[in-house]
N, C-alpha and C positions, 0 to 999 in steps of 0.2 A: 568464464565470461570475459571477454576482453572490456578496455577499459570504456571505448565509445559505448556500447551496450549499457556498460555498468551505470551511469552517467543518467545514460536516457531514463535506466530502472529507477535512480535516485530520483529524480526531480518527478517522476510518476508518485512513488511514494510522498514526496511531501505535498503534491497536490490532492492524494488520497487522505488528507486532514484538512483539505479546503475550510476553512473559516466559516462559509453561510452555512455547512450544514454542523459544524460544530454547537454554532452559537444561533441556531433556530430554533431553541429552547425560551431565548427571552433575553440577550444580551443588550437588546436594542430599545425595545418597547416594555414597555410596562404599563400595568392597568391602573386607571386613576386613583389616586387615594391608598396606592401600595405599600408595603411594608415587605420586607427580606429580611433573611437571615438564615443561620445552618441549625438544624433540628439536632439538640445534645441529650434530648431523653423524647420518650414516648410512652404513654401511658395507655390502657385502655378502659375504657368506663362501663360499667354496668347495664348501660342502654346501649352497647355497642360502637359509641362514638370514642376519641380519640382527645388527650389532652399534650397537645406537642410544645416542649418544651423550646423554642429560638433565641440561638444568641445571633445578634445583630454585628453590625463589621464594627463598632464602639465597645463591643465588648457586655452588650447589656442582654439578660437573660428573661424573656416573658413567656408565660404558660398562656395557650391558645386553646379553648374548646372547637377541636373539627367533628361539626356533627355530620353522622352518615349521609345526608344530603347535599354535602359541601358542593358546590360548581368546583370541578377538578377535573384535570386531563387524565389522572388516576386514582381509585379508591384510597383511602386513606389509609387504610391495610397493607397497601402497598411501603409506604413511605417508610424509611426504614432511618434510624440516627445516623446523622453524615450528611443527607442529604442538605442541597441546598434548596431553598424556597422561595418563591413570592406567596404574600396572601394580601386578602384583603377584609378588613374587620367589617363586621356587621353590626346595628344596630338591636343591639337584644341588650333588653333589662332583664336588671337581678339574676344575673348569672356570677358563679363565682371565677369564672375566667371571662376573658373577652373573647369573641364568639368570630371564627374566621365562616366569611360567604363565597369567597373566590381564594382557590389554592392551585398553585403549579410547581411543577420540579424547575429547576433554572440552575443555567450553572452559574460558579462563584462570582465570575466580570460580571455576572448581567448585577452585581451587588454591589462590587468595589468601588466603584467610580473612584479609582484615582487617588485612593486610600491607600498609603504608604505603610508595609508590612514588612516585619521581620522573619526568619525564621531562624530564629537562635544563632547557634553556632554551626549548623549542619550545612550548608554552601555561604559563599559572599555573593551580594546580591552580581548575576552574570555580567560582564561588558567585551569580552572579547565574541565573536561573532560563533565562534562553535559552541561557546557555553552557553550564549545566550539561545542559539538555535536547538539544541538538546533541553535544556530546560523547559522551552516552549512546546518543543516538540514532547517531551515526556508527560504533560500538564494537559497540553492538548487533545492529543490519542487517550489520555484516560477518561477524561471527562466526551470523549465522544461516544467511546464504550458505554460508559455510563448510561448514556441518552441512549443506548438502542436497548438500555436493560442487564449489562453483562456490568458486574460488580466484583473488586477484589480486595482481599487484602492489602491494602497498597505498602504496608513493610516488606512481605513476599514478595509481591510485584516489586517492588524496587531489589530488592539482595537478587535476585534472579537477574535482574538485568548487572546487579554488579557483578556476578561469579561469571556472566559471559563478558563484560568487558576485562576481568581480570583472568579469563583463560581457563578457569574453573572446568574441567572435561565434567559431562552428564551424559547418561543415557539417553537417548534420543529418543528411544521405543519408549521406555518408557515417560519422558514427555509428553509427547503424542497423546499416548493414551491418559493422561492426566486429563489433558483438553476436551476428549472424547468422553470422559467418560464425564466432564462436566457439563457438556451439551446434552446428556442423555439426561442424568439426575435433575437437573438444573433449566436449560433453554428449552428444551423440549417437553418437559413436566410445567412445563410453566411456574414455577420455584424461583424466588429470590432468598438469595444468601444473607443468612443476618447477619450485616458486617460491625464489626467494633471500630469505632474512632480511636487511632492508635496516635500520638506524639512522637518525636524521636527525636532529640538535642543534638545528634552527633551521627552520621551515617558510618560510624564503627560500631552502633548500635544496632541497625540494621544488618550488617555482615550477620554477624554473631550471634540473628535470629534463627532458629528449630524450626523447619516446616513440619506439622506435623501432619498426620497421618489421616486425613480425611479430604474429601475430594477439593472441600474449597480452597484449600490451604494449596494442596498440590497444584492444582488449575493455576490459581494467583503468581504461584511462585513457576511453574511453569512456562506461562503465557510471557513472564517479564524477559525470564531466560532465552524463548527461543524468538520474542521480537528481537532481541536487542544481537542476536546471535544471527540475525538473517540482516541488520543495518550493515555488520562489519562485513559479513559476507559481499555485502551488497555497494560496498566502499562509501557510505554514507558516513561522511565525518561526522562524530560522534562522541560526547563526554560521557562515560557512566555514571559521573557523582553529577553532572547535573541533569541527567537525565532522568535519574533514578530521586531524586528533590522533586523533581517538575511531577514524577506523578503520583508521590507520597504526599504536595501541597494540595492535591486537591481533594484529601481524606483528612487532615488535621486543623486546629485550628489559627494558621497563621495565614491561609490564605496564598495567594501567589506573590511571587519578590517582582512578579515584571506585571505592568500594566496593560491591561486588554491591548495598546495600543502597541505598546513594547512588544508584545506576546505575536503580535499579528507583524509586527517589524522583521522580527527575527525569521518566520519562517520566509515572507516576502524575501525577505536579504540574501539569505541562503539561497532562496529559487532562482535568483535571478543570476547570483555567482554561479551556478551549478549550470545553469545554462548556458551564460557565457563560454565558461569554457568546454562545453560540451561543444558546444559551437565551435570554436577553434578547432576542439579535438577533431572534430567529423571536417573541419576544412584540414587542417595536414593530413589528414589519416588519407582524404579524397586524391588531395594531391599524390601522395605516394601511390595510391594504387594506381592512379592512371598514366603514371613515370611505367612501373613497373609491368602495368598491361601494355603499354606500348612499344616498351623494349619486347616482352616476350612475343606479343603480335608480329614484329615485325622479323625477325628470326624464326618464328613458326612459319612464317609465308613463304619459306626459302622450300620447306621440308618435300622433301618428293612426295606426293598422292596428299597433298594439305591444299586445298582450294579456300581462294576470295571472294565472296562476291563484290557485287558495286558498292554492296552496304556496309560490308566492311566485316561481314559476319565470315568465319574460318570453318570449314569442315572437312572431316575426313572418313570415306566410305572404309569401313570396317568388315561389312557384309553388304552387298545389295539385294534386297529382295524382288520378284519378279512379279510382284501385284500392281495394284492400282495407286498411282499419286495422288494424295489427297489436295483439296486447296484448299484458301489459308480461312475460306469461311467452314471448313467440315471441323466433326467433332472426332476426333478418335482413341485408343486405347492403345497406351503406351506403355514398357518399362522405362526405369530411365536410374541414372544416377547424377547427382549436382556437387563438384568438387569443386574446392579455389585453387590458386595457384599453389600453393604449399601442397595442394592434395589431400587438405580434410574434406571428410563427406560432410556435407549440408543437407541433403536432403534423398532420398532412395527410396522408391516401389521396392528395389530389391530387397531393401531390410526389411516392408513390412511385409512381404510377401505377395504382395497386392499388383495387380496391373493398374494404373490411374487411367480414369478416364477425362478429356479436357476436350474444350471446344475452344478452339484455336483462337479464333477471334477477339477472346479474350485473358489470350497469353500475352507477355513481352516479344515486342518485332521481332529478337532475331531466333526464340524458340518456333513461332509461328512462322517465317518463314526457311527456318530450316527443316522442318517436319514437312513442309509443302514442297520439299526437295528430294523427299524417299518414296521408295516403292512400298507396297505393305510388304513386312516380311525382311528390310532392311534393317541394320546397326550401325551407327552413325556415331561420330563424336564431334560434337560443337563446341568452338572458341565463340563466345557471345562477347562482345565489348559494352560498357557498361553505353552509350550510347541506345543500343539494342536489348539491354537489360533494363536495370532499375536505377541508370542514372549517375546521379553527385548524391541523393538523397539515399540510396540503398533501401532496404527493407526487412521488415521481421527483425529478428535478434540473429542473425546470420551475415544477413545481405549487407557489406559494408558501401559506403562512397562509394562513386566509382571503381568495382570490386569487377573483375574478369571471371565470367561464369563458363566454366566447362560441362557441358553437360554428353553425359552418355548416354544415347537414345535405343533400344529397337520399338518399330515401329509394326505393333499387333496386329492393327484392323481399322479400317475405317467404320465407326459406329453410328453416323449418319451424315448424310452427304447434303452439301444443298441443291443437289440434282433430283435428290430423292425427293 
């Protein structure tokens, strides 16, 4: 993947953890008369209802009766230790807990407001801009998980992403098949993982954990590995020790080290650097190619049986066929192959064995009007200039900046005419 490509893939990614739908759990609003905090034990009662134990962001621990008829976005059955909550107390006498009437899952921000938290000695709080963007980003993407239901071990989940930032080789089949076969057991059973609230003082704690030998362990430790092994692939600057913090903070109980506001800075910051110079990149990258098409343009127009037109599009008759010419409003059936200047393939009917069929009118000028230039039954070879192509802007994961498109035509059949 060249590097303009890569760029564009990055900053997709980090809009693929956009903020409103992370935190349309409850970051924002809260219900009047509210109470939060992360649930550290669960109990169930003999009438079926639930006694969940919350410790609040002060550290203070109160036992909550949810009865089976709680106003809730999920059964209380569901709720599992870890989770974070809002509720809201109800007025019931003579009960031996206090009695929740509105409960919801919420992530951690929607609680912290601005509560300054440590997390031991396992990272310092982030300030250079990839710590802080990996932290964010690590913190982020779990707890968005989270919210669609998919739960992990988050010490797995983090040693996974650190044996791929530290080079650590894995089997990839069998990765794969960790993932799959937690979608079977798991997302598709409709099954929630009972996850434990693990601490970790030091992330050489974390290395040094066992995955063991059952699907959820595999999945968590899996999942961390092949994200974090598709960011480097994918040139997405990236720390593994704060990334691997960022999504173990949001299973323990320290909380996050960066504030909702911090948290939403870092990825903003990054997007905007990443596109800067994506930006540049795709203006030099543009420029060069259109140096480079112009030189070879113009030396190509020397070559004996190489034709111009007015438009500036280059062709040369290979085979002429003795059919009918199509124009530039018909549809027809074509092979073709798409090379650049180097002469890597981009795109080919001949590799998939297929003839395409296209309605002109809805191609780039200089393929539609060089196909409006053959007989049926002809082989053609087209210099397209990006003018006649796809521009300064390019397209797909292929088409660069002003990129000179050569394409090899014969032309099958006209498949409907607008005569017809």
């Amino acid at each position: 993947m060249n590097k303009f490509i890569r760029r564009i893939v990055t900053i997709s990614l980090i809009l693929a953890i956009a903020l409103p739908m992370i935190f349309a759990a409850g970051a924002r609003e809260s219900a009047p008369g509210s109470q939060g905090g992360r649930i550290v034990s669960i109990e169930r009662q003999s009438d079926s209802s639930h006694v969940f134990s919350i410790k609040d962001i002060y550290g203070n621990t109160t036992a909550w009766t949810v009865p089976t008829d709680v106003q809730s976005q999920l059964p209380p059955a569901v709720y599992v230790v870890g989770d974070y909550v809002e509720l809201v107390p109800a007025s019931v006498p003579n009960q031996d807990y206090p009695v929740v009437s509105f409960l919801r899952w919420v992530t951690p921000l929607a609680l912290e407001e601005g509560v300054s938290i440590s997390l031991g000695q396992m990272v310092e709080i982030p300030e250079d801009l990839v710590d802080r963007f990996s932290y964010a980003y690590g913190y982020l993407m779990m707890l968005n998980l989270q919210g669609q239901g998919i739960f992990f071990d988050a010490g797995l989940f983090a040693k996974g992403s650190l044996d791929a930032a530290e080079g650590i080789a894995q089997n990839s089949e069998e990765l794969f098949a960790a993932l799959n076969q937690y979608q079977t057991e798991y997302l598709e059973a409709g099954r929630i993982p009972n996850v434990e609230s693990k601490s970790f003082t030091s992330l050489d704690e974390v290395r040094v954990l066992t995955v063991a030998d059952d699907t959820h362990s595999r999945f968590s430790y899996a999942y961390g590995y092949l994200v974090f092994q598709t960011m480097l692939a994918q040139g997405i600057p990236v720390d593994g020790d704060y990334f691997a913090a960022g999504g173990i903070a949001t299973q323990d109980d320290y909380g996050s080290l960066l504030s909702f506001e911090e948290l939403d800075g870092a990825l903003m910051e990054m997007q905007e650097k990443l596109t800067a110079e994506a930006d540049a990149y795709a203006a030099e990258l543009g420029q060069k190619n259109k140096r480079e098409a112009e030189s070879f343009l113009a030396a190509n127009a020397t070559t004996p049986s190489v034709i111009t037109t007015d438009s500036g599009l280059q062709y040369k008759a290979l085979r002429t066929g003795t059919g009918t010419i199509p124009s530039a409003e018909d549809t027809v059936l074509v092979d073709y192959r798409l090379v650049n200047l180097a002469g890597n393939e981009l795109d080919s009917s001949y590799s998939r064995g297929i003839p395409a069929e296209f309605s002109l009118p809805n191609l780039i000028p200089g393929f539609t009007e060089g196909v409006s230039l053959m007989p049926v039954g002809s082989h053609y070879i087209f210099w397209i200039p990006s003018e006649l192509g796809y521009g300064e802007y390019g397209a797909g994961n292929y088409i660069e900046p002003n990129m000179l498109l050569i394409f090899e035509v014969e032309l099958l059949d006209i498949v409907a005419s607008e005569t017809t």
